[in-house]
N, C-alpha and C positions, 0 to 999 in steps of 0.2 A: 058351165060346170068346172071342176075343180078335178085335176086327176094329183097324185100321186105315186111315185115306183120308188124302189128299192135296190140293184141287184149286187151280189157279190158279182168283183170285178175280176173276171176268169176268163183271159186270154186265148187259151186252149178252150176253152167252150164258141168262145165269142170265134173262133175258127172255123170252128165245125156249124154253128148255125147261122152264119154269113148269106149262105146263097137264101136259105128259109126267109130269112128277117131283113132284108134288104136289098133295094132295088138296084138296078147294072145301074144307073148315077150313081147312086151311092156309094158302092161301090168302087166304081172308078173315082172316087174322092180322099176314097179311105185313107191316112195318114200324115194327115192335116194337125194333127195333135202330136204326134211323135217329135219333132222338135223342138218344140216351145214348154210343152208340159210332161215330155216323154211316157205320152200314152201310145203302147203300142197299137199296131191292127187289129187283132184278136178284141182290146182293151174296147178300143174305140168301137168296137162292132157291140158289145156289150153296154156302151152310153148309147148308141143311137136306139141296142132293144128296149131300154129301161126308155127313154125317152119316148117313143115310138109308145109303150106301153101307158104314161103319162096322159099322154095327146090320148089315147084309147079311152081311157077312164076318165077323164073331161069331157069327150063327146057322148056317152055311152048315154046316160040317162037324157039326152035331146033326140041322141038317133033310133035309139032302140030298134039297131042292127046291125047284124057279125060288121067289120072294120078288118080286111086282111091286111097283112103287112106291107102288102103291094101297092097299096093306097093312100100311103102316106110317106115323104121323102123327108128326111131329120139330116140336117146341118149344123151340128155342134160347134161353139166358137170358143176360142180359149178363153174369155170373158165368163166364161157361166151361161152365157144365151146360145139360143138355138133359135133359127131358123124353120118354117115346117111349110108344108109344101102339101095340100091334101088334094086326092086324086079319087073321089071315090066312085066306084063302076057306077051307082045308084044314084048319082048326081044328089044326093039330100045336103050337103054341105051348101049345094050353091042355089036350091030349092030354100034351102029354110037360112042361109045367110051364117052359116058356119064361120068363125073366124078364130085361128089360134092367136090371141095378142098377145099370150109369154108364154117363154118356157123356159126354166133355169137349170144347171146341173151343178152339182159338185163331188170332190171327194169326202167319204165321209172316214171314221173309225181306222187311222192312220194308211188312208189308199185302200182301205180291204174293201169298198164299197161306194158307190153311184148310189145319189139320191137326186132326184128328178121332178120338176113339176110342170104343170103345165094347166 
């Protein structure tokens, strides 16, 4: 499948739904992008959800079933790729031979916005 995301890039949001959308790796990775491309914390918490969201809507129509946040790990590179790392309770990923082979980000509409595939 083919996923797609979008989000506005909102720092102060991306703060507060941190612990929701991302696992303690993750986590403990966060600000890998702050000196190379000066994406802050907040920033980057907001590429891994839209990213995260991406990888969701590319497996959806194979797994046809919920994907919590917890089950999948996003590595954003300052390249434009990512990384993805799927963990899913359900094992169907590794049942039916799930594999993320790309995933891209960039900025879009001068910084005000992440667009994401996968």
């Amino acid at each position: 499948g083919i996923g797609v995301d979008i989000e506005h890039i909102d720092g102060i949001r991306g703060e507060r739904i941190q612990r929701k959308v991302l696992t303690e790796n993750e986590r403990s990775e966060l600000g890998g992008l702050v000196e190379e491309l000066g994406i802050s914390i907040g920033e980057e918490v907001m590429l891994r959800f839209s990213l995260k969201e991406s990888v969701y809507k590319a497996m959806h129509p194979i797994l046809c079933e919920y994907v919590g946040f917890q089950e999948a790990e996003i590595t954003p590179f300052p390249d434009g790729t990512a990384k993805v790392v799927l963990n899913l309770q359900s094992g169907s990923h590794e049942r039916l031979g799930i594999v993320v082979r790309s995933t891209s980000w960039r900025r879009l509409e001068g910084g005000k916005f992440f667009l994401t595939t996968a």
